[in-house]
C-alpha positions as CSV (number, residue, x, y, z in Angstrom):
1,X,-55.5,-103.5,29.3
2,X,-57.5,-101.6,31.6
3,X,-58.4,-104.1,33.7
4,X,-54.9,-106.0,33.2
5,X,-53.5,-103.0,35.1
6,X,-56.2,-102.9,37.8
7,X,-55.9,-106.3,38.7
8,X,-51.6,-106.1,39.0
9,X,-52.0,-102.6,40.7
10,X,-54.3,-104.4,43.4
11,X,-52.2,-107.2,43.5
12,X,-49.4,-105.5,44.1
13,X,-51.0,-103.1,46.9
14,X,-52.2,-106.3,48.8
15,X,-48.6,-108.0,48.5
16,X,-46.6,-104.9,49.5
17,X,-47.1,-105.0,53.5
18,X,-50.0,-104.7,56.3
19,X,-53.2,-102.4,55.3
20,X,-53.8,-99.4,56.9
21,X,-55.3,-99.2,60.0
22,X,-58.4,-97.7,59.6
23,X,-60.4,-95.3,62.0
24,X,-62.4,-98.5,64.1
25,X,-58.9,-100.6,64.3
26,X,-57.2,-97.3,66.3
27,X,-60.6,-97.3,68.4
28,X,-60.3,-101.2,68.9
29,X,-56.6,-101.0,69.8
30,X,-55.9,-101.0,73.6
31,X,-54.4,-98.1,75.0
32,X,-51.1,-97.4,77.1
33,X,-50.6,-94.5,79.0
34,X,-46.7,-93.7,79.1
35,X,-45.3,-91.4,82.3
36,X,-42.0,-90.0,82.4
37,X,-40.0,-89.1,85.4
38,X,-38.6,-86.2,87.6
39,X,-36.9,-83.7,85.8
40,X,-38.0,-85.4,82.3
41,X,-41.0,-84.6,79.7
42,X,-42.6,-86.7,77.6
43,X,-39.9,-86.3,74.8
44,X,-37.9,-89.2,77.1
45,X,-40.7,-91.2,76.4
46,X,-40.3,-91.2,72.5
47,X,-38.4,-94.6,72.3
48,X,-41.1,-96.8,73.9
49,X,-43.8,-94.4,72.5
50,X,-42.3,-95.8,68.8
51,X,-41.7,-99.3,69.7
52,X,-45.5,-99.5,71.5
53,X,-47.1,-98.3,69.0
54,X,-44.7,-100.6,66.4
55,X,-46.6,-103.4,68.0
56,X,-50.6,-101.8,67.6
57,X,-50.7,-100.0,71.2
58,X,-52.6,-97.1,70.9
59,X,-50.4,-94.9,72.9
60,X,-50.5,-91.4,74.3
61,X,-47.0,-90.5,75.6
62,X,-48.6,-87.9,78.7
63,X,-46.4,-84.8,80.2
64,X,-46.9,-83.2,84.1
65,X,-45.0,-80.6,85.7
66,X,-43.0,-83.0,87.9
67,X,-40.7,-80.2,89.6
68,X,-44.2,-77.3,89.8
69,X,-46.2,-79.1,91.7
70,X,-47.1,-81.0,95.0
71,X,-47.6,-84.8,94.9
72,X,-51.8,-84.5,95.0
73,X,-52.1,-81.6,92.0
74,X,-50.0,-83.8,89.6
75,X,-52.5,-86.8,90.4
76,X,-55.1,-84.5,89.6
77,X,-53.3,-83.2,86.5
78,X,-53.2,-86.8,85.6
79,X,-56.5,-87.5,85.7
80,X,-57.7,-84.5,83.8
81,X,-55.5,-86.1,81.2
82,X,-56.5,-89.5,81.3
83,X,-59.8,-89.0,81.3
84,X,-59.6,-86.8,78.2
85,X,-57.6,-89.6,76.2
86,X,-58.6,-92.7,77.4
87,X,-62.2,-93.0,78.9
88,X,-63.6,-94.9,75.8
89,X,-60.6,-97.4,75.5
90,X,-61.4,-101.2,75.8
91,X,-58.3,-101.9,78.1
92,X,-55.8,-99.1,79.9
93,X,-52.8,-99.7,80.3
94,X,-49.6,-97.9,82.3
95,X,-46.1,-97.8,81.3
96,X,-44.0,-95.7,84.1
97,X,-40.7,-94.3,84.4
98,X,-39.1,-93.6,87.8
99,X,-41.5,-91.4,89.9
100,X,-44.2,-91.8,87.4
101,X,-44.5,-95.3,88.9
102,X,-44.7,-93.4,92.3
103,X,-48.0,-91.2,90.7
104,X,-49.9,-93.9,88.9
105,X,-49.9,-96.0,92.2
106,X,-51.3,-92.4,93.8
107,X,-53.2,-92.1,90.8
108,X,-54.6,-95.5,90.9
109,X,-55.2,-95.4,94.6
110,X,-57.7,-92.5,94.3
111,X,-59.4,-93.9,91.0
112,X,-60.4,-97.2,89.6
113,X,-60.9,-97.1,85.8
114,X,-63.2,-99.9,85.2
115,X,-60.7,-100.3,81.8
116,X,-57.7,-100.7,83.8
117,X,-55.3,-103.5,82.7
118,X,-51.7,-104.0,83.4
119,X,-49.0,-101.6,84.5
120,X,-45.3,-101.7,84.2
121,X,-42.7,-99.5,86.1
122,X,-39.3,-98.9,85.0
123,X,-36.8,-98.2,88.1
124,X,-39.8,-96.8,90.5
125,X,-38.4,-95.9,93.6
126,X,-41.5,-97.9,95.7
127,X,-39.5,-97.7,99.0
128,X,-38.0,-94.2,98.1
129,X,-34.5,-92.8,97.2
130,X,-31.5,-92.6,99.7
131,X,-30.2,-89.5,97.0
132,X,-33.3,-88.3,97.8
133,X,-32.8,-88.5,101.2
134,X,-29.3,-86.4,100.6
135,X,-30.7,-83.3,99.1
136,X,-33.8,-83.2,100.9
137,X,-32.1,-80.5,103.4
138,X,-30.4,-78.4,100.3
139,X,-32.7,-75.3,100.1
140,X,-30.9,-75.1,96.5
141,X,-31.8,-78.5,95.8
142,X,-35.6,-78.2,97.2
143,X,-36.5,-75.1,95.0
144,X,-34.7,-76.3,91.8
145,X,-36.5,-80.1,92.1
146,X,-39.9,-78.7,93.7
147,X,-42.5,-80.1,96.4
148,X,-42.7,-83.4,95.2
149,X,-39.3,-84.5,94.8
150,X,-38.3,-83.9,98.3
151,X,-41.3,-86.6,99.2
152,X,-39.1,-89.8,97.5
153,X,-36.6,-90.1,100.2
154,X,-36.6,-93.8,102.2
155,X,-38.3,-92.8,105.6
156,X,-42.1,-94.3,106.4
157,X,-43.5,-90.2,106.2
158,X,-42.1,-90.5,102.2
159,X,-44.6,-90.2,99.7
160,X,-43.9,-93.8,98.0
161,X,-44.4,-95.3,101.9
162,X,-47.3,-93.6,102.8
163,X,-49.1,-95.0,99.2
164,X,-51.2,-98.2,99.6
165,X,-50.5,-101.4,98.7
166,X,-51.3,-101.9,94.8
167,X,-54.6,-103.7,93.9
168,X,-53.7,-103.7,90.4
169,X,-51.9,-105.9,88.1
170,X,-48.0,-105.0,87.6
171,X,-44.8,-105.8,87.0
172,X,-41.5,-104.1,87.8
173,X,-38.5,-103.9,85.8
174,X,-34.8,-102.4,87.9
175,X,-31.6,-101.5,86.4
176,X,-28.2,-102.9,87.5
177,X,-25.9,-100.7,86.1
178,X,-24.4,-96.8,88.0
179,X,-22.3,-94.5,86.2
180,X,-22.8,-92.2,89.4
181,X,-19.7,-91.9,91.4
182,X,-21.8,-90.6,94.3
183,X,-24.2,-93.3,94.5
184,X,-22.0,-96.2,95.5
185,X,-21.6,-94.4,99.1
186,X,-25.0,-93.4,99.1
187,X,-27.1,-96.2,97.5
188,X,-27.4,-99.5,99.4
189,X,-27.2,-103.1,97.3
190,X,-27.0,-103.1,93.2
191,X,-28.4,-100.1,91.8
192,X,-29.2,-98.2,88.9
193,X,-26.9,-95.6,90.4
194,X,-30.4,-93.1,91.7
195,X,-32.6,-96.2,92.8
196,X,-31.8,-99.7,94.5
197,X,-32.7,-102.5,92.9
198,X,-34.4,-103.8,96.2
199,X,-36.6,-100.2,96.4
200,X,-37.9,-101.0,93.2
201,X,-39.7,-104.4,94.6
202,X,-43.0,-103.6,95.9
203,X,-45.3,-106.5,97.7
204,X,-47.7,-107.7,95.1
205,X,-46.2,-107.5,92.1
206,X,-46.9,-109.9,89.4
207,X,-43.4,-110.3,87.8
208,X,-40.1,-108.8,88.0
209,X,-36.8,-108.5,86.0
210,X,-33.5,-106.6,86.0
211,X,-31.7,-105.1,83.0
212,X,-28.4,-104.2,82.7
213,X,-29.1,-100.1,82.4
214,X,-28.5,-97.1,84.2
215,X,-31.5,-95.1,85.6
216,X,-31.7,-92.6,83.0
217,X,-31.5,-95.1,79.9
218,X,-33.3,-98.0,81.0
219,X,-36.1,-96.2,79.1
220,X,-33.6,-96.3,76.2
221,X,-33.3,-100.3,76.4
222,X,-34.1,-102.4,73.7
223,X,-34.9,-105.4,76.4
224,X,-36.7,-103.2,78.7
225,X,-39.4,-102.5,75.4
226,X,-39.1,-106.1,74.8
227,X,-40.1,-106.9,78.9
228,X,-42.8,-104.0,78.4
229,X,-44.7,-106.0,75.5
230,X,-44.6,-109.0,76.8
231,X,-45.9,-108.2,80.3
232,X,-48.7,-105.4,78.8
233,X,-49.7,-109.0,76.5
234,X,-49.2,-111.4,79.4
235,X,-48.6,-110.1,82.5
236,X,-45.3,-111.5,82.7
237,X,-42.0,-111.0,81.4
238,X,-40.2,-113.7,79.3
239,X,-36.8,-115.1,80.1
240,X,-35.5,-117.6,77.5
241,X,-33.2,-119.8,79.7
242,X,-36.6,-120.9,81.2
């Protein structure tokens, strides 16, 4: 009877969904970095933290102190970071959100991981923001956003213009959809209603895609995690009227 039990018990364990990942499989998985935006932490994150990891991404969901500090301390905070969490992984890759697109290409232009693998960026503003162009004379607006924010305005001094041109695999995904009043006077072309869907295209890229999302929830989008996969796994992003 004994036995009888064993064997139904282990039957039914096998049966009942995927094994455990054991201690070498989280080793073995590749990593992705996540990196929120201005004014955001790593808690904005969560929703493509879930779903990557859903999938077998090892991923570590990283915050900086993007209204503290100046452009080159948050690289360096970056790196301390990566370096503690990802060294030893078999592939790295990036998942970015608005001017954490801006720092991993600063990031990546001072480092070369000899893991690195593919990098997406959610609504970066590569050519710089004309709402940051707007508040970059506001005293009230400088010391409540900090020293980097006032660097993502348009002009060819701005931090995203003065960064290199990428020598890494990527892929960029824009939103087409503004609930922002102000940005229709202020922000050229379709937009996400903070960044132009034509400042988002940088020279170089591998793939890129639009969803219909504001800049604040394209983080939130089912097809933006759906775009994220399938570039990270193929470096590009899927469209099924092709």
């Amino acid at each position: 009877m004994r036995r009888l039990l064993a064997i139904v018990l282990l039957l039914i364990g096998w049966s009942s969904g995927p094994a455990l990942a054991t201690p070498s499989d989280v080793r073995s998985a590749e990593a992705v970095v996540l990196l929120h935006g201005l004014l955001r932490s790593d808690r904005a994150m969560r929703p493509l933290e879930k779903h990557l990891s859903g999938v077998g991404f090892q991923v570590h969901n990283l915050h900086y102190p993007s209204t503290d500090l100046a452009p080159d301390e948050l690289v360096a905070n970056l790196h301390a970071q990566i370096s503690a969490c990802c060294a030893d992984s078999p592939r790295l890759h990036f998942v970015t959100h608005s001017l954490g697109g801006i720092l991993v290409r600063a990031y990546l232009a001072d480092h070369s991981p000899s893991n690195l693998g593919r990098v997406v960026m959610l609504a970066p503003p590569n050519h710089g923001s004309e709402l940051a162009d707007l508040i970059s004379d506001s005293k009230l607006f400088r010391s409540a956003l900090g020293p980097t924010a006032v660097q993502l305005g348009t002009g060819p001094e701005s931090l995203p213009n003065r960064l290199p041109e990428p020598s890494f695999e990527f892929g960029v995904i824009a939103g087409t959809w503004s609930v922002n009043p102000i940005s229709a006077f202020v922000v050229a072309g379709d937009s996400d209603g903070t960044v132009s869907v034509e400042s988002t295209r940088l020279s170089g890229m591998s793939d890129f895609i639009t969803v219909p999302a504001t800049h604040t929830f394209i983080i939130r989008s089912d097809a933006t995690a759906g775009y994220v996969v399938e570039f990270l796994r193929h470096g590009y992003f899927h469209r099924p009227d092709l």
